[in-house]
N, C-alpha and C positions, 0 to 999 in steps of 0.2 A: 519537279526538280529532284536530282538525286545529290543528297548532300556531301558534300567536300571533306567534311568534319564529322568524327563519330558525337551523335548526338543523344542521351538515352534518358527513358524517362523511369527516374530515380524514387517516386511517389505519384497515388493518381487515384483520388477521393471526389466523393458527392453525397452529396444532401438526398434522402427521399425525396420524391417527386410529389407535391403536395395540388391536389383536385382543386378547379376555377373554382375562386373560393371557399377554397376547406379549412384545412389545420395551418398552412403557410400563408394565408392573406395577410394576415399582419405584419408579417418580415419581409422586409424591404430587399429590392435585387444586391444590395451591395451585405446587407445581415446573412445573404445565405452564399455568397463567395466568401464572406467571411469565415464562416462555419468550414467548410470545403477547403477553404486554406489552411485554417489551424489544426486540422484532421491531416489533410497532407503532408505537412509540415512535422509531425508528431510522427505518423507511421513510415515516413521516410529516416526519419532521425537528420530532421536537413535542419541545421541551426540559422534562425530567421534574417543570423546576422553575414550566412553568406550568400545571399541572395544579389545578385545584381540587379535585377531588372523584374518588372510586371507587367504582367500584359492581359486585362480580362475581355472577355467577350459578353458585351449586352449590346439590344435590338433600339429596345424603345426605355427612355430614362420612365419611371412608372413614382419613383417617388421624390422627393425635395431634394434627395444626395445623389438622385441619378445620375448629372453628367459627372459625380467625381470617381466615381464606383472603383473603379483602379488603385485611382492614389488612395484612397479611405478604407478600401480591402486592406493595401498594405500596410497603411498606417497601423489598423487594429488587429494585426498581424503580426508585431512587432517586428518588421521590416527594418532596416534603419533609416530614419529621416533622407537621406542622401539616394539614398535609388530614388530613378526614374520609374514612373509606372504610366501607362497605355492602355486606354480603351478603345479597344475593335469591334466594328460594324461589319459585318459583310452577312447580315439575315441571318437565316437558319444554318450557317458555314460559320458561324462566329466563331463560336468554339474549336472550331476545327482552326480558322482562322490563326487565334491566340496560338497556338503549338506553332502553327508555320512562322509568325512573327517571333517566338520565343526562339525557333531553330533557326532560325537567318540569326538573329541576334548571336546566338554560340558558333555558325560557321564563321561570320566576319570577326569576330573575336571584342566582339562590343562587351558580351556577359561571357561568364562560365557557369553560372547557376541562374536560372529565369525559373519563375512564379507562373503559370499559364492559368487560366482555365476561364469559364463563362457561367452565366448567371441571369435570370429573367423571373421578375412579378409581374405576370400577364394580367393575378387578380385586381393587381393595383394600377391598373389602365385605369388614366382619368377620361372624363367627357371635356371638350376642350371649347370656348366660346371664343370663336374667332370676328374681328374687325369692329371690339368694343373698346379697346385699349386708348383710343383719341377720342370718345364720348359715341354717342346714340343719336340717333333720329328718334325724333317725337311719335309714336306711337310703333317705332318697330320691334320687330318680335324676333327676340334672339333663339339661335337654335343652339343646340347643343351637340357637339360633333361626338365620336366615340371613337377616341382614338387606338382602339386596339380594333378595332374593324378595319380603321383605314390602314393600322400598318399590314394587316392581310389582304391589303389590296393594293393592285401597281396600277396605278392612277395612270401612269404612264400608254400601259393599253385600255385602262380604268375594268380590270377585271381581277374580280375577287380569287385568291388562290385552289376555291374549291371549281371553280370554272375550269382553271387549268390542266385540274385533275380528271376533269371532264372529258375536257377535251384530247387530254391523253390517252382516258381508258376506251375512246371513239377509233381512235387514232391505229389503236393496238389491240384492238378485240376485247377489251376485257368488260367481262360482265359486270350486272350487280350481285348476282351471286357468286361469283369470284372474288370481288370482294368481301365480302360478307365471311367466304369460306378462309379468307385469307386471318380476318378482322379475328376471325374465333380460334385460329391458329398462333396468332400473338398473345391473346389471353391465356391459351393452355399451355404457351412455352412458358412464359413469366410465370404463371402458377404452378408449374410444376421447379422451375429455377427455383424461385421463395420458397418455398415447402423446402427444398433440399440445401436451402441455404447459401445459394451461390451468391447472391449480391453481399454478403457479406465482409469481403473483403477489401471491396470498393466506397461499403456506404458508411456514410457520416454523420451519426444520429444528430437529431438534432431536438433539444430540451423545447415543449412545447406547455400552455399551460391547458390547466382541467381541471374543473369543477374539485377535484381530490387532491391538485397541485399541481409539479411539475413532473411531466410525465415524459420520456423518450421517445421518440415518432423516430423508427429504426426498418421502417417499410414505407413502399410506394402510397399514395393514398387511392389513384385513379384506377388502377386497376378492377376487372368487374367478371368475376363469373358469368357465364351468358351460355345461350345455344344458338344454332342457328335459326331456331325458327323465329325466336326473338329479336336477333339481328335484322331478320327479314321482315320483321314488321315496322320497323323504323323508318317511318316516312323520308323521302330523298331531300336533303336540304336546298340545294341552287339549281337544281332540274328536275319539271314535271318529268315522270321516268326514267331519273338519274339516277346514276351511280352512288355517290357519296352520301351518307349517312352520318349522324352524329355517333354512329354505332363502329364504323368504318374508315375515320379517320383519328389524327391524331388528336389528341387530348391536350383541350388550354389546360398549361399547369404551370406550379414556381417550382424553381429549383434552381441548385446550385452544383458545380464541381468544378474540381481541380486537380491540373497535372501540372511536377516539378519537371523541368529538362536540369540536366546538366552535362558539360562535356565530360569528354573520356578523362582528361586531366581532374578535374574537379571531381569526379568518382573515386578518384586513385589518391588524392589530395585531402578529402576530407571524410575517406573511408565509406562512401556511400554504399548503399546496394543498387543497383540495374536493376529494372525489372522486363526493358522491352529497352528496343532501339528503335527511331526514328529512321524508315530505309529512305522516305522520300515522300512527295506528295506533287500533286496537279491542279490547276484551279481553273474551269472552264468555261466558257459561256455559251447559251443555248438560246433558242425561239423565247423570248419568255410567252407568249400562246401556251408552249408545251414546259414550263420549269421546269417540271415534276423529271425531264429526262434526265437533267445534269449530269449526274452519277455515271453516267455511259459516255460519255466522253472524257468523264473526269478518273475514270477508275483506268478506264484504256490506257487513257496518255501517262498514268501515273505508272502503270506497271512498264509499259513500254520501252521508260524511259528510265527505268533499273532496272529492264532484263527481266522481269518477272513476267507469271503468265497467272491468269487463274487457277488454273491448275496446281502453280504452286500455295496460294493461300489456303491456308488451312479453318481459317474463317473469317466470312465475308459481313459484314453489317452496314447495310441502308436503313438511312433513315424515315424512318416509315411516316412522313407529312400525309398519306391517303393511301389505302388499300392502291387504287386501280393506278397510282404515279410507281409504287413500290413494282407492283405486278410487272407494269410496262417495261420497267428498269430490268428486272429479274427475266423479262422476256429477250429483250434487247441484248443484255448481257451473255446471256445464258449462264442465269445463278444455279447452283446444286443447292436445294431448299433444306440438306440436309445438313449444310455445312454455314447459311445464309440466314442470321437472326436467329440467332439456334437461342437464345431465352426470351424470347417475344421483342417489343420493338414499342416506340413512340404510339401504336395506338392503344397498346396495353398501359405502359406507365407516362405515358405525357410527352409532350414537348414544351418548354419552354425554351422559345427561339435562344436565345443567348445559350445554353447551357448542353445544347444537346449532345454540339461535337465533342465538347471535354468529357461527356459523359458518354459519350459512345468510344472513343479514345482508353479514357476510365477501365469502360466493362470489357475491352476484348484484350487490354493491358494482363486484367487478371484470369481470363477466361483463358489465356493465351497458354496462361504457367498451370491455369487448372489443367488443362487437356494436354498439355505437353505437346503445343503444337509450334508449328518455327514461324509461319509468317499470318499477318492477317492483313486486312482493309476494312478501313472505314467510311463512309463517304455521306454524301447529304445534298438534297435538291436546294436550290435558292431561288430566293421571290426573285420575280425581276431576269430570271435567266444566266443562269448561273450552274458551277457542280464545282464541288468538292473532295477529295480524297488524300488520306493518309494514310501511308503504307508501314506496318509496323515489323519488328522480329521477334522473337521471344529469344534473348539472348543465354539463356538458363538450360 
């Protein structure tokens, strides 16, 4: 959709991305949109009392407050009792999701200032005991489900998501050393980004404790120095001589971010700063066999349908769910790898479904004013068959 209404996004923070249970286990998915909101809210100078509306993005409820995650972010936000707030599902598109919910919200003229962003504790996937709830049979044997397996899997074709990567990198020539050469190109972007400080702008420290106290965690946790030879010794996970590696895909992690929208009035209204504009977005659906394409029908239709071209984004960023889904995209596409994840991607610092689109949103928000460039895209594959895309401006 190309929007009707100028839409711009006025703040746009996140939480370090914390490793399957590391430093972030014990904070819960609505504690680290929390974090991400009061950070946003703070370097925006957006006063919590003109917000109209919330909208977070989470996957799977992981802790006792999960289904309220929305209303409970804003509550401890100090939002005011009176907004509405909205929890959105749409997979690893959540985030992306919450922005387009937020930006229909300021075309029709529901809000002028909307709260976005998304949020995911993969560590705090529970195991689930199903069909014990009305009593037991005398000697049977209950199992225990794990539910962060099932939700990476669509039951629907009952195949797990690294299948589908599989079958995409079959599909599209792509090797496992393409992978691999890819997987250790996302490591050395991000490492060279951290070293020079670029996440900085975006990130949202967040107070953690340690043996010495309370200590700031002000960097990713997952990311890992590597070479390739050590990539290629990593046994293939869901295919004898597959592709996908624990090396080569994305990383279970928690985290949190957030972006503020506000209209062109409500800029001009309460002296905001812009830092991007919202040009438009697409939301697509695919084989889910192949998920992992989304992105290519999704970034198409979005440019298409505001007159853009690749050509003109000045940087592009997929969400990196698997080396060989990213590859295929970037094949299909025909992405410039120079200008495509230019500081690594989701298998360097994590995905946590909920959270990624706001945090890919987030980093090319400010990557955007770092490089002085006018247009970007962001996009992301969904379980289930699905794509994603938002198209940004650098209005500065």
């Amino acid at each position: 959709m190309a929007l009707a209404r100028g839409v711009f996004i006025v703040a746009a923070k996140r939480t370090p991305f914390g490793t399957f249970g590391g430093k972030l286990k014990d904070f819960t998915s609505t504690d680290l949109a929390t974090v991400a909101a009061k950070a946003a809210l703070v370097s925006g100078n957006v006063d919590p009392k003109i917000i109209n509306s919330v909208v977070i993005g989470n996957v799977a409820p992981s802790s006792k407050d999960g289904a309220y995650i929305a209303r409970h972010t804003a509550l401890r936000s100090d939002i005011p009792v009176d907004v509405p707030a909205l929890t959105v599902n749409r997979l690893c598109g959540s985030g992306f999701q919450s922005i387009v919910n937020g930006a229909q919200d300021i075309v029709v003229g529901d809000s002028e200032v909307v709260l976005t962003g998304g949020a995911e504790n993969m560590s705090q996937a529970p195991f689930v005991v199903r069909g014990v709830r009305f009593g037991t049979r005398l000697g049977q044997t209950i199992e225990f489900e794990d539910q962060l397996w099932q939700t990476l899997t669509d039951m629907h074709i009952k195949t797990p998501m690294g299948i589908t990567a599989e079958t995409l990198g079959e599909k599209c020539n792509v090797s496992r050393q393409d992978c691999d050469e890819f997987a250790l190109r996302s490591q050395t972007r991000w490492n060279a980004a951290n070293e020079a400080g670029v996440f900085k702008a975006e990130m949202a420290p967040i107070e953690i404790k340690s043996r010495k106290g309370p200590v700031a965690m002000d960097a990713d946790e997952h990311p890992r120095m590597t070479t390739i030879e050590q990539l290629a010794k990593l046994p293939p996970v869901f295919m004898k001589n597959g592709r996908v590696s624990a090396g080569n895909a994305s990383g279970i992690c928690d985290g949190g971010a957030a972006v503020i929208l506000a209209s062109e009035n409500a800029v001009t209204k309460h002296n905001l700063t812009p830092l991007a504009r919202v040009v438009g977005y697409h939301i697509s659906g695919c084989d889910p066999h192949i998920m992992g394409i989304g992105p290519v029908p999704a970034v198409t239709k979005a440019l298409e349908k505001n007159g853009l071209s690749l050509a003109d984004m000045d940087l592009v960023e997929v969400n990196e769910a698997f080396a060989a889904q990213y590859l295929a995209v970037e094949k299909e596409l025909g992405l410039d790898p120079e200008k495509t994840n230019v500081n690594g991607g989701a298998i360097a610092l994590g995905h946590p479904v909920g959270a990624s689109g706001s945090r890919i949103t987030a980093h090319l928000t400010h990557e955007l004013k770092r490089r002085n460039g006018k247009y970007a895209v962001g996009s992301a594959c969904i379980g289930g068959g699905q794509g994603i895309a938002v198209i940004l401006e650098n209005i500065n």
